[in-house]
Structure formats: C-alpha cells, structure tokens
N, C-alpha and C positions, 0 to 999 in steps of 0.2 A: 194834844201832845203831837208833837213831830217829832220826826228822824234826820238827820242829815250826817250825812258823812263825805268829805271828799273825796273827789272817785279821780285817776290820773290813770292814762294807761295811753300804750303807742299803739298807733295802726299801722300792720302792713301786709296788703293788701293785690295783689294780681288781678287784673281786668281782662278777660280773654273776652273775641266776640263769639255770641249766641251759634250755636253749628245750626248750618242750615238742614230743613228738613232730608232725610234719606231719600234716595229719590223709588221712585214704587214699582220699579222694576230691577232689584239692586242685579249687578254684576256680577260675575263668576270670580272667585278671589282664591288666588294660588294659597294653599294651606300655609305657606312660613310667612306671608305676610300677614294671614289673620293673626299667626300667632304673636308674631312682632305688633302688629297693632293694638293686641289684647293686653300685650307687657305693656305698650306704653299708655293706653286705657286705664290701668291699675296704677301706673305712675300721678298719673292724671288726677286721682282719684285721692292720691297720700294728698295731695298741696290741697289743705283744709281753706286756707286763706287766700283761693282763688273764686272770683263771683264771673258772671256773663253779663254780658251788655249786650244792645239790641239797637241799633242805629246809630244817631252821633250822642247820646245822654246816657250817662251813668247812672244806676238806681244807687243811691247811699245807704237808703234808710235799710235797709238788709243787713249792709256788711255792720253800718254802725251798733245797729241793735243787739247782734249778737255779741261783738266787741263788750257794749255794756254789759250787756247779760252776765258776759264771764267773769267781767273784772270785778264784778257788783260780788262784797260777800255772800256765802248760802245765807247766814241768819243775821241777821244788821244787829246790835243789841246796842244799848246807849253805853252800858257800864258790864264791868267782869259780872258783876252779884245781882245783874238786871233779872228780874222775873219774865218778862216779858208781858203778850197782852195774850189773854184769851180768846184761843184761835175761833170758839163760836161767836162769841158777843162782845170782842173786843176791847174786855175791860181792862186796866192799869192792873195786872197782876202785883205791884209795887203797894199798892195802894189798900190792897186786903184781895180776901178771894173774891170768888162772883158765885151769883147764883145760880149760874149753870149746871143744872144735873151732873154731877161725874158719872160719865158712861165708860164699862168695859171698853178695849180695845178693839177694832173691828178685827175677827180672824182673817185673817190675808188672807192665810193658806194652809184654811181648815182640810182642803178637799186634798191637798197634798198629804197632810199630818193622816190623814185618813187614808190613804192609799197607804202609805208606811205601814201603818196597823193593821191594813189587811191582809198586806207583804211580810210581814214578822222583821221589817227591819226597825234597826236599833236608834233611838234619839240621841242625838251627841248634844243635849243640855242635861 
C-alpha cells in the first residue's frame, strides 16, 4: 500500500549572510543603542522565512524541508472512512483488526494529575 498526495506550495524565502564571530574583547556600548539593537534583534527574530548563508553557496535543503514539512498534512489518510494503518505493526486497519495487544494509554501526566490531588485542586473533565 502507498500514499501519494500532491503537495503544491510557494516559497519565500530571505537569504542574509552568516554574522561573523563577536569579537573576544567586545566594546563598551552606550546603553540606547543596546537597546535599539535588542528591538531590532527581536525584529530579526519575527521574519521566520529568513535562512543564513556562509560564503558564495546557498544551503537549500533546510529552508526546503521545512517548507515541506508544513505544507505536508498532520495525517495523510487515503479516504474520509479510511482506518488507517496500526501505528505498532503496520497493518491495513481497512482490512480487519491486527493482532496487537491493545494497550492502555501511556499516562502523560500522571505526575501532574497527582500533584493536583495532593493540592486539593479540582478536575475540569
């Protein structure tokens, strides 16, 4: 059994060059332009779709991968009524069940539910 689904999606993309190392004796910096540098540091920081480069070659495979990643749906299914496959043994859930054990759920966040109950606070289910 395969999956395929067509996947379409735009890139775009900002290339800035790599900053060079600080140097190891840094400078005395008058405090309004730290601060101005720290705004535009954080501005820096919003533009998600900016990558660095490092001499005269562009790394792609980075920016493209994540690109995929996102564009790619969370759960691919073939059809609305699909079952899917069993996430231990992989079998055609379409197909009948599998032999895999059904196991409980692993507790996430037993040690939270338990701190709650130690706490006398209230469950909201």
């Amino acid at each position: 059994m395969s999956y395929e689904d067509p996947l379409a999606f735009s890139v775009r993309a900002a290339f800035i060059p790599e900053p060079k190392s600080p140097p190891r004796h840094p400078k005395r910096v008058d405090p309004r332009k730290a601060r101005e540098e720290a705004v535009a540091a954080e501005e820096e920081e919003d533009l998600d779709d900016q990558y660095q480069y490092q001499g005269n070659f562009l790394e792609l495979a980075p920016m493209l991968r994540e690109h995929v990643i996102l564009a790619a749906p969370m759960q691919p299914i073939c059809s609305d009524d699909c079952l899917g496959l069993c996430a231990r043994c992989g079998k055609n859930l379409n197909e009948g069940p599998c032999q895999c054990a059904a196991e409980p759920p692993i507790p996430t966040f037993r040690v939270v539910q338990g701190t709650k109950r130690k706490t006398g606070g209230s469950s909201a289910s």
